[in-house]
HTML snippet that shows the backbone in 3Dmol.js (N, CA, C, O; Angstrom):
<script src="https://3Dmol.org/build/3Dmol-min.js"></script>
<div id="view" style="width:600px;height:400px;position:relative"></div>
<script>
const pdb = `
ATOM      1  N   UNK A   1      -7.757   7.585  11.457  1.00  0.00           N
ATOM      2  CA  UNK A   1      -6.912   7.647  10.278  1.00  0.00           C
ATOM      3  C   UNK A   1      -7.782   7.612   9.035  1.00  0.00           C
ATOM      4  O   UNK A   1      -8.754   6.865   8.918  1.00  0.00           O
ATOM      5  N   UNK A   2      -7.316   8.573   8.007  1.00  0.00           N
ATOM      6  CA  UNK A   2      -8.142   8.896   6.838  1.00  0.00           C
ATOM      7  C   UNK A   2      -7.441   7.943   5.678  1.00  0.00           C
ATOM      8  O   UNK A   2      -6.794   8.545   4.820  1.00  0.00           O
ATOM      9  N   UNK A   3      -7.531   6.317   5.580  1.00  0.00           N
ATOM     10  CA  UNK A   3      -6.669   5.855   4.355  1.00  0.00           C
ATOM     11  C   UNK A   3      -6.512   6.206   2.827  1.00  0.00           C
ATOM     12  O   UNK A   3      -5.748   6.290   1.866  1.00  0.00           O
ATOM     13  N   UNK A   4      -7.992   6.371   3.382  1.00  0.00           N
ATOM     14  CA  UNK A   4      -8.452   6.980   1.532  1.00  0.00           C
ATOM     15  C   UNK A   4      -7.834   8.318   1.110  1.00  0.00           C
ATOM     16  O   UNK A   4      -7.514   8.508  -0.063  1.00  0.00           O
ATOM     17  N   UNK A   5      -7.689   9.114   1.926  1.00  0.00           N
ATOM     18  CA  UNK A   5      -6.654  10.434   1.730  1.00  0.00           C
ATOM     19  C   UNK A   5      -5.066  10.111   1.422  1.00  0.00           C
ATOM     20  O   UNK A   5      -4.272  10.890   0.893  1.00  0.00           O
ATOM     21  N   UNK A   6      -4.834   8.957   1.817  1.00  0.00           N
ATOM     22  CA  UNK A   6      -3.271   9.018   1.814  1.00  0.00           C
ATOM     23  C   UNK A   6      -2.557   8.771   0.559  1.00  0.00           C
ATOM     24  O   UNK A   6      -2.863   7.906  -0.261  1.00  0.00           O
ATOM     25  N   UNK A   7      -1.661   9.528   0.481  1.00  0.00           N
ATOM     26  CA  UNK A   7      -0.746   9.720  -1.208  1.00  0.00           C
ATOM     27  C   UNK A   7      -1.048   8.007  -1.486  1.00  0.00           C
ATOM     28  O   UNK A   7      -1.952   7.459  -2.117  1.00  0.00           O
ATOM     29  N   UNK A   8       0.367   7.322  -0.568  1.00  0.00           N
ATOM     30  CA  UNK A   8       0.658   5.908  -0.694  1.00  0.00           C
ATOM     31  C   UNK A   8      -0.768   5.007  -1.058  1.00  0.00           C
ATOM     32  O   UNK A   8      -0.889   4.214  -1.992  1.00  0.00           O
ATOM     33  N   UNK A   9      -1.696   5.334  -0.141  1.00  0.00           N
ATOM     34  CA  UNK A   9      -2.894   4.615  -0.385  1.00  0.00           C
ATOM     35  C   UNK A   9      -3.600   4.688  -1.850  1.00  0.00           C
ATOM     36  O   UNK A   9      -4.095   3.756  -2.484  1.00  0.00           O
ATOM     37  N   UNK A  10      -3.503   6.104  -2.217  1.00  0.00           N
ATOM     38  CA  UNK A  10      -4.250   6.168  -3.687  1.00  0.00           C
ATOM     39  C   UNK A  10      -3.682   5.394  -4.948  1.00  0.00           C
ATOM     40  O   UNK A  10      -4.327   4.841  -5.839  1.00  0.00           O
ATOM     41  N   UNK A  11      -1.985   5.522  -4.757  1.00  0.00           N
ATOM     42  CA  UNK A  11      -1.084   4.652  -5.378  1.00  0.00           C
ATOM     43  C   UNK A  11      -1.193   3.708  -5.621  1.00  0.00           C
ATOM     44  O   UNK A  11      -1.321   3.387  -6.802  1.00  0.00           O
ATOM     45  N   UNK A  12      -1.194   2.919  -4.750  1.00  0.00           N
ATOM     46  CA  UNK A  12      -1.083   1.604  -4.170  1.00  0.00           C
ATOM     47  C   UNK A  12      -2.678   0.935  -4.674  1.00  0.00           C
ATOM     48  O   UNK A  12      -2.578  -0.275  -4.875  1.00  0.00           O
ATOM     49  N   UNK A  13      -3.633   1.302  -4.834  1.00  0.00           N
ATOM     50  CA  UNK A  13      -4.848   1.181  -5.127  1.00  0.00           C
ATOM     51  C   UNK A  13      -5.910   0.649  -6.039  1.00  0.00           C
ATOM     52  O   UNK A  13      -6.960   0.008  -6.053  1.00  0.00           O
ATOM     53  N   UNK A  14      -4.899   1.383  -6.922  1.00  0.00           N
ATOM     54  CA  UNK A  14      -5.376   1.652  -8.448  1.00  0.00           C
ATOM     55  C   UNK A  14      -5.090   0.164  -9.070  1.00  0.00           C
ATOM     56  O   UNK A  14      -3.993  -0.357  -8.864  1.00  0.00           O
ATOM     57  N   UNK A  15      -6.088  -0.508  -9.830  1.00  0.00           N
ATOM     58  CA  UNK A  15      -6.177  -1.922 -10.285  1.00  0.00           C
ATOM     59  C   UNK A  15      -5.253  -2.019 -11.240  1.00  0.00           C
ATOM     60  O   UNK A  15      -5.040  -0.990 -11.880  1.00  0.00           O
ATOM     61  N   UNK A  16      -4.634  -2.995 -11.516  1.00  0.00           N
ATOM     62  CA  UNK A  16      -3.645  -3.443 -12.545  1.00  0.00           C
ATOM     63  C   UNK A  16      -2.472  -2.551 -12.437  1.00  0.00           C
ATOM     64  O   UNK A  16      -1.770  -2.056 -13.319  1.00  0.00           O
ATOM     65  N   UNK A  17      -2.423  -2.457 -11.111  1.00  0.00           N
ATOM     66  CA  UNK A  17      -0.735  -1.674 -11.125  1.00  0.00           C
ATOM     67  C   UNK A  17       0.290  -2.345 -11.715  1.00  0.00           C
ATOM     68  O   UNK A  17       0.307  -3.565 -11.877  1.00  0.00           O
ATOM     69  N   UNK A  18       1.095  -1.631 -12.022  1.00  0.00           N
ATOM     70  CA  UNK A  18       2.412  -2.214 -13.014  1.00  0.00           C
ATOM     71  C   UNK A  18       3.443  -2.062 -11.923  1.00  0.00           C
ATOM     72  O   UNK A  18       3.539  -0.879 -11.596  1.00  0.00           O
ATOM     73  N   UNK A  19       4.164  -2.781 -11.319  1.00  0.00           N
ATOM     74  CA  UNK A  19       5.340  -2.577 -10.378  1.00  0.00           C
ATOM     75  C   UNK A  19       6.534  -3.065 -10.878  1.00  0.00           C
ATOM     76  O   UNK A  19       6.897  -4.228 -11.053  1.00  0.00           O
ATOM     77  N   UNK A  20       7.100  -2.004 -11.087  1.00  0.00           N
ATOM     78  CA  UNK A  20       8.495  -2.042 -11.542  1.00  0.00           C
ATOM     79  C   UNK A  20       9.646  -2.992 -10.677  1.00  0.00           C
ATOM     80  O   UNK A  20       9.517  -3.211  -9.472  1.00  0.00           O
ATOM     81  N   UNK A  21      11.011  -3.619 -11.657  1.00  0.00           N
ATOM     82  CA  UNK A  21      11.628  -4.102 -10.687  1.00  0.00           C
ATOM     83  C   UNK A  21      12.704  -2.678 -10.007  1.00  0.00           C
ATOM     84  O   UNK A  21      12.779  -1.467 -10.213  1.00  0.00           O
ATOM     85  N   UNK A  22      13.579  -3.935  -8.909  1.00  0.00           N
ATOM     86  CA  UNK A  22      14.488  -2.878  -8.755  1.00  0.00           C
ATOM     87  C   UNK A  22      15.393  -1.812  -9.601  1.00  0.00           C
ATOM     88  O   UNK A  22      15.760  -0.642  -9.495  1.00  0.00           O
ATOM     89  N   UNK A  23      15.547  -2.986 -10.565  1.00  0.00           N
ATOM     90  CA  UNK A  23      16.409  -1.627 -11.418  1.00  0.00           C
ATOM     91  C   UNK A  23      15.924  -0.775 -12.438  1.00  0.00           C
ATOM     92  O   UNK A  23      16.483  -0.095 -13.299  1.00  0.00           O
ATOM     93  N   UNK A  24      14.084  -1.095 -11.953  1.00  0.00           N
ATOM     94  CA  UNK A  24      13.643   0.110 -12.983  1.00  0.00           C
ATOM     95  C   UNK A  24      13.600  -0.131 -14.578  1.00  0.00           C
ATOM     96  O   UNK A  24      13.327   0.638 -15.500  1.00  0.00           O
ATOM     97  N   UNK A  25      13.960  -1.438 -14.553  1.00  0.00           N
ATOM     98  CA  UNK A  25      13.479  -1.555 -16.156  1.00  0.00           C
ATOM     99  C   UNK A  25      12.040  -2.258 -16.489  1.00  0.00           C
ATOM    100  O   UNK A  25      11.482  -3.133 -15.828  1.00  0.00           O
ATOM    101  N   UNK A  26      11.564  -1.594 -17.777  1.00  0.00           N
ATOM    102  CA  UNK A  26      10.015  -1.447 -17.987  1.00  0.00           C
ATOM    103  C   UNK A  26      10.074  -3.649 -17.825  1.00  0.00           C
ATOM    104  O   UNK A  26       9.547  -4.525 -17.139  1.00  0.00           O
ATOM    105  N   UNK A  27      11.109  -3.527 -19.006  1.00  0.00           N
ATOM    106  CA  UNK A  27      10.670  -5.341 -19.544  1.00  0.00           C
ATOM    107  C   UNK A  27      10.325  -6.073 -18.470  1.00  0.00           C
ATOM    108  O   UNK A  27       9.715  -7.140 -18.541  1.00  0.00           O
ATOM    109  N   UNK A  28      10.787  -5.407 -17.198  1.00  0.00           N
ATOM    110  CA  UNK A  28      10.368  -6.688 -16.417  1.00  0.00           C
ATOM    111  C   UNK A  28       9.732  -6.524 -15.253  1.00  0.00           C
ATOM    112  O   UNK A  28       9.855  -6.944 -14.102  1.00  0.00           O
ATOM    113  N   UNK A  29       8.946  -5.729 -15.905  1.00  0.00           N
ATOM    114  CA  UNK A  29       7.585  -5.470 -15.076  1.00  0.00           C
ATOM    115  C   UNK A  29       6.854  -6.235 -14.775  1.00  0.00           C
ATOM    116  O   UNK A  29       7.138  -7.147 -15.552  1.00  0.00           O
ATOM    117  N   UNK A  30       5.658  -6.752 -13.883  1.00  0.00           N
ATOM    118  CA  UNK A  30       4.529  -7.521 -13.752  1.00  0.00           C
ATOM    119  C   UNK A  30       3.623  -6.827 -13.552  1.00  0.00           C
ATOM    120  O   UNK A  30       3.608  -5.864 -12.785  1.00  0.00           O
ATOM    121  N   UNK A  31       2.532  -7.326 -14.381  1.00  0.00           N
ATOM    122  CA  UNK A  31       1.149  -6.740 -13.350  1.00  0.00           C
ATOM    123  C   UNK A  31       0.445  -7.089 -12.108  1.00  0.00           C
ATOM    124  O   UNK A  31       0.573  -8.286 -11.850  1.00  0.00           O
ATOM    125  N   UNK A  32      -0.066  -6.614 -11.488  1.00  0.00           N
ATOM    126  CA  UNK A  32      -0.368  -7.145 -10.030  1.00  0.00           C
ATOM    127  C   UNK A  32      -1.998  -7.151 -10.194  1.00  0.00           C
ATOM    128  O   UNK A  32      -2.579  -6.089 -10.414  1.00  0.00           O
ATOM    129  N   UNK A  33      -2.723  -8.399 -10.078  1.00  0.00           N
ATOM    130  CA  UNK A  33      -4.188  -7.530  -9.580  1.00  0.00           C
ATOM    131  C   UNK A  33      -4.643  -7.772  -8.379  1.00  0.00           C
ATOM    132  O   UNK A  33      -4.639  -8.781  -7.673  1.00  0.00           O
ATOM    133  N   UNK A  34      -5.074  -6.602  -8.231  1.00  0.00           N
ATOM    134  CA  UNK A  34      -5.782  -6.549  -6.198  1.00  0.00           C
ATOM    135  C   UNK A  34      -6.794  -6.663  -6.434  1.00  0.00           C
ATOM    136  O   UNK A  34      -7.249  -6.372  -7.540  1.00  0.00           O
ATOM    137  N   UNK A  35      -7.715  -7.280  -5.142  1.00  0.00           N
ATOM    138  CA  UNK A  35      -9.497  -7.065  -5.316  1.00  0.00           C
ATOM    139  C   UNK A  35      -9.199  -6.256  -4.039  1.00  0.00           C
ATOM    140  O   UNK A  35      -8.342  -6.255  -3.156  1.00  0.00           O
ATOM    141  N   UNK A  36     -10.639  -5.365  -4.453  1.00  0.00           N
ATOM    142  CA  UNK A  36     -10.948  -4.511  -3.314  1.00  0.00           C
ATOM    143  C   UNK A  36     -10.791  -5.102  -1.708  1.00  0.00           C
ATOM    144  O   UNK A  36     -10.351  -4.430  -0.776  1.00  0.00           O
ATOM    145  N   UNK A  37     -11.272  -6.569  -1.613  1.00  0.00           N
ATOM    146  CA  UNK A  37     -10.928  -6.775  -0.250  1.00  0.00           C
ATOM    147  C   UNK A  37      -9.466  -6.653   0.218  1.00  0.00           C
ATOM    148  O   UNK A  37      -9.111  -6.192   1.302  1.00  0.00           O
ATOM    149  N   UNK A  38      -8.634  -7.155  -0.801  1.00  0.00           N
ATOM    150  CA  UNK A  38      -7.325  -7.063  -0.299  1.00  0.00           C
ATOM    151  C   UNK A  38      -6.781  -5.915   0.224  1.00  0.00           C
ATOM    152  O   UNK A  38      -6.091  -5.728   1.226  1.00  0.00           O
ATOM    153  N   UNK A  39      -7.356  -4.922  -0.916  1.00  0.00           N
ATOM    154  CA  UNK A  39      -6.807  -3.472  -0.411  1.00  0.00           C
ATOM    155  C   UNK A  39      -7.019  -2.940   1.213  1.00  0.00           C
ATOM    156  O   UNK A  39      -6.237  -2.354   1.961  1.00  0.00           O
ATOM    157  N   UNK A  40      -8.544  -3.447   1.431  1.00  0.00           N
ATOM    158  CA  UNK A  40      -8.932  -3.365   2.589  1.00  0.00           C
ATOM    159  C   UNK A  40      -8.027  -3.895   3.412  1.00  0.00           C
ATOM    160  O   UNK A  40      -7.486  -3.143   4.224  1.00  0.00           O
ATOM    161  N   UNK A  41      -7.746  -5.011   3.381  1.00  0.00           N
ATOM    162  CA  UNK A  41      -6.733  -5.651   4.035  1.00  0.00           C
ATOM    163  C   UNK A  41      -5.729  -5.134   3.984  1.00  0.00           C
ATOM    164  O   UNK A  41      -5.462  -4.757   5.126  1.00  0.00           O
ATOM    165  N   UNK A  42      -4.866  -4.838   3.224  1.00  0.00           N
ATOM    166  CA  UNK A  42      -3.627  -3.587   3.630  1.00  0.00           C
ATOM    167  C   UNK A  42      -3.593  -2.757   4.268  1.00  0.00           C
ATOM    168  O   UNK A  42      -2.580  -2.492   4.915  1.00  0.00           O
ATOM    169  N   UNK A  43      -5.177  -1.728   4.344  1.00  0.00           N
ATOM    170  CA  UNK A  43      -5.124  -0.563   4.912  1.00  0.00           C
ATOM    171  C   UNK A  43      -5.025  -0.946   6.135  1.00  0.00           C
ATOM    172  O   UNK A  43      -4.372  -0.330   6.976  1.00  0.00           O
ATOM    173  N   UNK A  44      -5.792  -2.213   6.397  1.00  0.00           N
ATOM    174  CA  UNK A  44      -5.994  -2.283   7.699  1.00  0.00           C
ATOM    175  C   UNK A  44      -4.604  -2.773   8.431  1.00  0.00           C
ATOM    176  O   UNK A  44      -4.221  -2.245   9.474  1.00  0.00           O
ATOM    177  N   UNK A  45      -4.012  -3.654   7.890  1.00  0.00           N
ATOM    178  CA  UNK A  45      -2.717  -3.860   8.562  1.00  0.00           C
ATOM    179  C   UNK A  45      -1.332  -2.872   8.853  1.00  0.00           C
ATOM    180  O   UNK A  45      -0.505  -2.871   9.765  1.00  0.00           O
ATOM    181  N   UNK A  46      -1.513  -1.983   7.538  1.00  0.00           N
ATOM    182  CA  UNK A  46      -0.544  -0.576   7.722  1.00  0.00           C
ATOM    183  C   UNK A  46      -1.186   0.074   8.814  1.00  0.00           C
ATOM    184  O   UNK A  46      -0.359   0.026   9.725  1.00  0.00           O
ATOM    185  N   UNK A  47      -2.327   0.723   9.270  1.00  0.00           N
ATOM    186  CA  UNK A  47      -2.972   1.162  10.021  1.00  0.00           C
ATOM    187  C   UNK A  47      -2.785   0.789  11.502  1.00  0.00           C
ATOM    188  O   UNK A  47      -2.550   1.614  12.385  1.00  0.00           O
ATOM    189  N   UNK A  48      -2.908  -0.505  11.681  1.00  0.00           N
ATOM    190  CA  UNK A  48      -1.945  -1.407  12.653  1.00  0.00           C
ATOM    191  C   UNK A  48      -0.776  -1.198  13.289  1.00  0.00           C
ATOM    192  O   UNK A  48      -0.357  -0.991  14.428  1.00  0.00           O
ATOM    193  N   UNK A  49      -0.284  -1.349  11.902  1.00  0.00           N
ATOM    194  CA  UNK A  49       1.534  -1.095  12.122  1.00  0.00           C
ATOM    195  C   UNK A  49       1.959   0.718  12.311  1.00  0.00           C
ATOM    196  O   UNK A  49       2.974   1.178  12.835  1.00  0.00           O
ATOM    197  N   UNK A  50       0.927   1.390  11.757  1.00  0.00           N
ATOM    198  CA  UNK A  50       0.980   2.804  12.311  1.00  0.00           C
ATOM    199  C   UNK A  50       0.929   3.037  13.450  1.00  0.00           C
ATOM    200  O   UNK A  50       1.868   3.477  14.113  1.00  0.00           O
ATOM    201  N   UNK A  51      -0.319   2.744  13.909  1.00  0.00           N
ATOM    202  CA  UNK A  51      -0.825   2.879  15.393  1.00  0.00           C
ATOM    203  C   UNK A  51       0.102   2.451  16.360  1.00  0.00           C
ATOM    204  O   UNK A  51       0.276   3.222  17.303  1.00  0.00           O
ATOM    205  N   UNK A  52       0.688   1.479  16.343  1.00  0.00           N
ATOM    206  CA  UNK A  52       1.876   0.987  16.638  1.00  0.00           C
ATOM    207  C   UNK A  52       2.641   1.541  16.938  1.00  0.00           C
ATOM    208  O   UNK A  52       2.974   1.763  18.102  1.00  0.00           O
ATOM    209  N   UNK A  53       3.219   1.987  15.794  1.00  0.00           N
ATOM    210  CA  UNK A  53       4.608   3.075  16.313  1.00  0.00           C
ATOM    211  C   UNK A  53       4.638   4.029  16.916  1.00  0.00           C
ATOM    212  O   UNK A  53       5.636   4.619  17.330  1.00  0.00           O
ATOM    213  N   UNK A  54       2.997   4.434  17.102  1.00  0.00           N
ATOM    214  CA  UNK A  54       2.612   6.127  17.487  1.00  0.00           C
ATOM    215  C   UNK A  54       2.960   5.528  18.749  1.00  0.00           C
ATOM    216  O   UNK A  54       4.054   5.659  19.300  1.00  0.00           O
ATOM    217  N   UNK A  55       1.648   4.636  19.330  1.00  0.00           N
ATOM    218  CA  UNK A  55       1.668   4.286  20.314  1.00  0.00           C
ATOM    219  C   UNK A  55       3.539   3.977  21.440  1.00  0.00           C
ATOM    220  O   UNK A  55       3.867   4.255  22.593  1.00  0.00           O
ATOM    221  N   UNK A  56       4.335   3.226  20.138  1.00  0.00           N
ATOM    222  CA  UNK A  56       5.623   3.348  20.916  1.00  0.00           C
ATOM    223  C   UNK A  56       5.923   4.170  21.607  1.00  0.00           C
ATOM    224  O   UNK A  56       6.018   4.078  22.831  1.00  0.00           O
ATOM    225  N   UNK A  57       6.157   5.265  20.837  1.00  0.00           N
ATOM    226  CA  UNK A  57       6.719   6.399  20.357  1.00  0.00           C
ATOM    227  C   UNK A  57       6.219   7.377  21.901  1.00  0.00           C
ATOM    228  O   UNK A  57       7.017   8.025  22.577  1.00  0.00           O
ATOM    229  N   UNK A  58       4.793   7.255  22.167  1.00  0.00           N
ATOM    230  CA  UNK A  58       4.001   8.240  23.321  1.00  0.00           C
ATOM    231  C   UNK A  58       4.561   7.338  24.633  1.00  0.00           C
ATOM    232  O   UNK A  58       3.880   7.419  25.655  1.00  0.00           O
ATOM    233  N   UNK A  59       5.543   6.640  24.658  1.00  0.00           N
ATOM    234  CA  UNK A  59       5.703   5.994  25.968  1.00  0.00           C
ATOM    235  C   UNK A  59       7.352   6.398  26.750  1.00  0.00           C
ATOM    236  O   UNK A  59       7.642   5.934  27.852  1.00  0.00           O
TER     237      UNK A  59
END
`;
const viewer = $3Dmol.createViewer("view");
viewer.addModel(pdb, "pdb");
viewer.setStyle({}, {cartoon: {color: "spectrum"}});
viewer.zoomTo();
viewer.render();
</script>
């Protein structure tokens, strides 16, 4: 699996993301900050949970 290629991954990535709430209003936004390990740590657990389902999925 190529993480670094993936839409979600590049998204998801980028430092000081702003994540909106549910209803989409700016005011109540937060900023989030990730360190690079964490990210690592996501990829690796989505990656997980991918493999996973493939794996279901071929049985």
């Amino acid at each position: 699996m190529h993480d670094k290629n993936d839409a979600v991954f590049k998204f998801y990535s980028k430092e000081d993301l702003i994540v909106e709430s549910e209803q989409g209003r700016r005011g109540s936004s937060q900023q989030i900050n990730v360190t690079p390990a964490q990210l690592r740590e996501m990829a690796r657990v989505r990656n997980t949970i991918a493999r996973q389902i493939f794996n279901s999925q071929r049985l």
